[in-house]
N, C-alpha and C positions, 0 to 999 in steps of 0.2 A: 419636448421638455416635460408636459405633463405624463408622459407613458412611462417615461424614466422612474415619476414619484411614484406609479402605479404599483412597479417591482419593487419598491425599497419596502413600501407595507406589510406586505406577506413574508418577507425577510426578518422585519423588527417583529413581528408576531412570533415567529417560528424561532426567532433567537432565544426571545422572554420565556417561550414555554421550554426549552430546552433547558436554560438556565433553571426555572423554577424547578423541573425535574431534578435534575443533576442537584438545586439546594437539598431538596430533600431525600435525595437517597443518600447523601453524607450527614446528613442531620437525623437521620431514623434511627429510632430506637433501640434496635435490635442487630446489633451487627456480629456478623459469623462469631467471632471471637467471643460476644457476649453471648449469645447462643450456648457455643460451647463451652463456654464455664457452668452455666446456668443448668444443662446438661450434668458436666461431670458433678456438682453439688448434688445435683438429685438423685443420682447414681450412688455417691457414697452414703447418702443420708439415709437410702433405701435397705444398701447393703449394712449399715450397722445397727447390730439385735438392740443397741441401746436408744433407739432413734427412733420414734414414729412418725416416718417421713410423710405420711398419707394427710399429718393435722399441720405442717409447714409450706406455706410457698414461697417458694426463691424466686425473687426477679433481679436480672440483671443489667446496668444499663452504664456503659462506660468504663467495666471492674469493680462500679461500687455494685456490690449483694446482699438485698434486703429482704430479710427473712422475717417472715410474719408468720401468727398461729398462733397454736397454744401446746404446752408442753407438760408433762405430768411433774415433772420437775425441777431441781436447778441443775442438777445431774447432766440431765437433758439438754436442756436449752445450751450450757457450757458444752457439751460434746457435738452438737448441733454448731455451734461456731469454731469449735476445735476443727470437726471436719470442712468446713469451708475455708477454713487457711490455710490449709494444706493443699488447697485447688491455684493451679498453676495460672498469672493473672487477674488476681484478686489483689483490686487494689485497697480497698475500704467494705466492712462489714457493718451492715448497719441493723441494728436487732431490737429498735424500741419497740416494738410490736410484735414480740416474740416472747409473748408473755406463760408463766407459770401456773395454772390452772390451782384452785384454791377449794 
């Protein structure tokens, strides 16, 4: 009887750590999909002469894309979130921190 409890131990260990893996690779931050948004944002942001993508960072994390920096002006910043809504997958924009340089 006691050999029996011996195997179940290493089993319940090996279950919880599996589990906890497996919680956190569906709970991680960065998932392909948000990758590749985050991606094509910074792709079109680079490619538009109205845009200095280099003073913006995009992070992505769920389809919401929050864009921080500073921008020379509201020209900017509005073409800056023009181009992100146009990226396929973008569920919410969020640009409080994407301020107009003074």
């Amino acid at each position: 009887m006691r050999r029996a409890n011996v195997c179940k131990e290493p089993a319940v260990v090996v279950m919880a750590v599996l589990l906890l893996v497996g919680c956190a690779a569906i709970t991680g931050r960065d998932t392909p999909e948000d990758t590749r948004i985050t991606t094509e944002v910074k792709a079109r942001l680079a490619a538009d002469p109205l845009v200095r993508a280099s003073a913006i960072d995009v992070d992505t994390s769920r389809g919401v894309v929050r864009l921080r920096g500073s921008v020379a002006s509201e020209q900017e910043r509005q073409r800056a979130i023009q181009l992100t809504q146009g990226v396929a997958g973008v569920q919410e924009i969020i640009v409080r921190n994407l301020m107009v340089r003074r």
